[in-house]
N, C-alpha and C positions, 0 to 999 in steps of 0.2 A: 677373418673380417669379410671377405669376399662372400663367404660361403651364405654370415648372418646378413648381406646385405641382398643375395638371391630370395631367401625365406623374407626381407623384408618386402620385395618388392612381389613374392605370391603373395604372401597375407594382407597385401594391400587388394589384391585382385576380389579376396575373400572378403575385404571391407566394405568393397564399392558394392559387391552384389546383397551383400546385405543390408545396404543403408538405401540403394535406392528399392529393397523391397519390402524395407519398413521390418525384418524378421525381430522376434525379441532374442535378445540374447538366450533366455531362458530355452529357448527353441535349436538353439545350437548345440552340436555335441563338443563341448568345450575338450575334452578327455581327449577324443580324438585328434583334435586339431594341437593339442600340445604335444603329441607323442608326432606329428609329423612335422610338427616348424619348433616345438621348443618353447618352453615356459619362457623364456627371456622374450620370445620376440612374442607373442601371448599378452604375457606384462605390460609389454610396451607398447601394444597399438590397441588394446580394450579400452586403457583411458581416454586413449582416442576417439574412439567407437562411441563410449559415449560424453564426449564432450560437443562430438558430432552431433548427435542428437537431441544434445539439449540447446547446441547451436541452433539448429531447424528447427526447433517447439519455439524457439524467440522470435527467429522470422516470421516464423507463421505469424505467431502472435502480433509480431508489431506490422501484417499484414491484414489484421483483422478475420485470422482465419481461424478460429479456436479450436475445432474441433482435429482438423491437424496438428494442431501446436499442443493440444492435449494426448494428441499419439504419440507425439514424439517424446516429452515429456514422459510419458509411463513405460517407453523404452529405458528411457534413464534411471526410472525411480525404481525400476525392476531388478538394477543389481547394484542398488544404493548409492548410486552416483550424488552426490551431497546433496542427501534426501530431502533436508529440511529445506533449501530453496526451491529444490524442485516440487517437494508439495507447493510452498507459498507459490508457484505458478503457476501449476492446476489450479489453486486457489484464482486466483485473478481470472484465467480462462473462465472459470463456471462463474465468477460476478461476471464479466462483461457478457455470457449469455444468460443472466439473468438465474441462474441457480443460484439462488443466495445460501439454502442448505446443503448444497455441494460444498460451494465453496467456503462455508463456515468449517464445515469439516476438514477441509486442506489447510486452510489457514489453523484452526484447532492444532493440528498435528503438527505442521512446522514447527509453531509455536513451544510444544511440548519437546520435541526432536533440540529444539535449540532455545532456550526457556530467554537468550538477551536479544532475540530476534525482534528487534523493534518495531520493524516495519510489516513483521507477519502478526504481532497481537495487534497493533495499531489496525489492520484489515477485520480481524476477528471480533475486536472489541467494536469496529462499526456494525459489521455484519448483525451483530447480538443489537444492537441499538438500532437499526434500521426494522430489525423483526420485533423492537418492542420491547427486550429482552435487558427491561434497564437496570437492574441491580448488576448483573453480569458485566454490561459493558462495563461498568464503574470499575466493576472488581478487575478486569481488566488491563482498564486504561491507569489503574491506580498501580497497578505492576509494573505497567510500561514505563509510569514517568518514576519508578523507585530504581530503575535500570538508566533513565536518560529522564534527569528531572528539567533538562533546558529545551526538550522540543517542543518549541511553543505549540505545533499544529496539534502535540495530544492534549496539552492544555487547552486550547480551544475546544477539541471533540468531548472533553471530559466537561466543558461548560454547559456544551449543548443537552449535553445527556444530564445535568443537574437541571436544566432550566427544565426539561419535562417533566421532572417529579417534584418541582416547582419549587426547591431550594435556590432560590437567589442568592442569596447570600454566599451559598458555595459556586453558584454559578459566575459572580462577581471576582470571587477570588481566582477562579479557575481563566477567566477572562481578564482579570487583570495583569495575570502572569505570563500568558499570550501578548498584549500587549507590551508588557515589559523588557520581553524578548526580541521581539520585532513591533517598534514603537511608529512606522510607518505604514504596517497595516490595515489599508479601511476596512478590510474584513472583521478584524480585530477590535479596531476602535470601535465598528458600528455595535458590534456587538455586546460590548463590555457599554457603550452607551444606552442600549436597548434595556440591559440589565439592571444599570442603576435606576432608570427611568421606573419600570417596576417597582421597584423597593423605596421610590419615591426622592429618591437623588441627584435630583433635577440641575441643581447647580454645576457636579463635576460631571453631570450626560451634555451640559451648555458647552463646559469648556472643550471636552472631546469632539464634539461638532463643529465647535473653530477650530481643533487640530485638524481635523478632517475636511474642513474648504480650506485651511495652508497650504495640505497637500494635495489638494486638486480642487481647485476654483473651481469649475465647471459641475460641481455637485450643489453651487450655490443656484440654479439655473434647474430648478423644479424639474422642465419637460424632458431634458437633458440626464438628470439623477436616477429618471427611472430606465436609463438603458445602464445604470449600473448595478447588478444584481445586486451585489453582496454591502451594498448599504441599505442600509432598514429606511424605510420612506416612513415608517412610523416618527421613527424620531427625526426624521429633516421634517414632516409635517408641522411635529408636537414643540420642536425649536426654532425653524424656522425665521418665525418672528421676532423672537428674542437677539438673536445672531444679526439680523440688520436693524436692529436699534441705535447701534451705537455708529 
C-alpha cells in the first residue's frame, strides 16, 4: 500500500506537468510509464487526466474562451473520453464562434456516436435549419421527438421549420403541442397564435391573446409589447382591438 501510494503521488507529478502544458495524451509514451509506476496506478489517474481536461474545455467555455475550451476538449476526444459529449461540445464551441459547418459536423457525430442524444440532434437539426437546409432539419427533429415525444422546445423548432415551407397546418400542430406542454409560454402561445392567424383562425388566435395579457398584462400596453421579443406584434396589432371590446 505504501509502495502504490509513492507511485501515486509521482504520477501525479507526471499529471500536473502535462495538464499545465496542454501535451496530448497521444504524445505520451504510455508503454513506458506503465512498466515504471504500473498498469494499476496508469488505470487510475488517466481517467483523471482526462476528466481533467474536459473539466477546463467547460471553463473555458463558460468563460467565453473557445478556442481554449476547444483544446482542451480534443485532448479528451483523442482517447475517447465519452466521445459523444465531447464532440456535442466542440460542437457548441464552433456555434458560438460562428462556424455553423464545424459545428454541424460535431453535433452530426455525437448524434451518430449516441443516436438518443437529444440535446445533440436538437443542435444539429438547428444547425441544418439555420443554413436552409429544411427537409433535413425535419428529418431530424422528427427523430428527436420519436426518442422524447414530450419536449415541447423540439415541437416548437419543428414548427418553425414547417412554417418556412409554409405547411401551416403542420405548423399548428407542431405549435399546438408546444403549447400543450408548457401552456404558459408567450413564446408558444405567440406563435401557435401567429399560425392560426395564417390559415385564417382568427377566433382561437383571439382567444390565445387573452391567455397571453392573463399572463402578463403589460403586453396589453402597445409601447411596452415591443420590448418583448418573442411576442409577435403581428398579432397583438391584427387583435388588438378585438381583446378590448369587451
Amino acid at each position: 500500500m505504501k509502495k502504490l501510494k509513492e507511485k501515486h503521488f509521482i504520477f501525479i507529478g507526471h499529471l500536473f506537468v502535462l495538464l499545465t502544458n496542454t501535451i496530448s495524451l497521444q504524445t505520451i509514451d504510455l508503454k513506458a510509464i506503465v512498466e515504471k509506476y504500473g498498469q494499476e496506478v496508469v488505470d487510475l489517474h488517466t481517467k483523471a487526466i482526462l476528466n481533467t481536461y474536459f473539466f477546463w474545455g467547460t471553463q473555458f467555455f463558460n468563460k467565453g474562451n473557445m478556442d481554449l475550451a476547444i483544446k482542451h476538449y480534443k485532448c479528451a476526444e483523442e482517447s475517447d473520453f465519452n466521445p459523444a459529449i465531447t464532440y456535442y461540445m466542440i460542437g457548441l464551441c464552433n456555434e458560438k464562434k460562428g462556424d455553423m459547418l464545424r459545428a454541424r459536423e460535431h453535433f452530426k457525430i455525437a448524434s451518430h456516436l449516441k443516436p438518443d442524444f437529444i440535446d445533440a440532434l436538437m443542435h444539429w437539426g438547428m444547425n441544418e435549419y439555420s443554413m436552409c437546409q429544411i427537409p433535413a432539419a425535419i428529418e431530424i427533429f422528427n427523430t428527436a421527438l420519436s426518442i422524447n415525444p414530450n419536449n415541447a422546445y423540439l415541437h416548437y423548432q419543428t414548427g418553425l421549420v414547417y412554417e418556412l415551407q409554409d405547411k401551416f397546418d403542420k405548423a399548428v400542430e407542431a405549435f399546438s403541442k408546444a403549447h400543450e406542454l408548457k401552456p404558459t409560454s408567450i413564446t408558444y402561445i405567440a406563435e401557435l397564435a401567429s399560425a392560426l392567424a395564417l390559415i385564417n383562425k382568427n377566433d382561437r388566435a383571439i382567444l390565445l391573446c387573452q391567455r397571453a395579457l392573463e399572463l402578463d398584462p403589460s403586453l396589453s400596453n402597445i409601447s411596452q409589447a415591443w420590448d418583448k421579443p418573442y411576442f409577435l406584434m403581428v398579432i397583438m396589432n391584427r387583435h388588438l382591438r378585438y381583446l378590448t371590446r369587451s
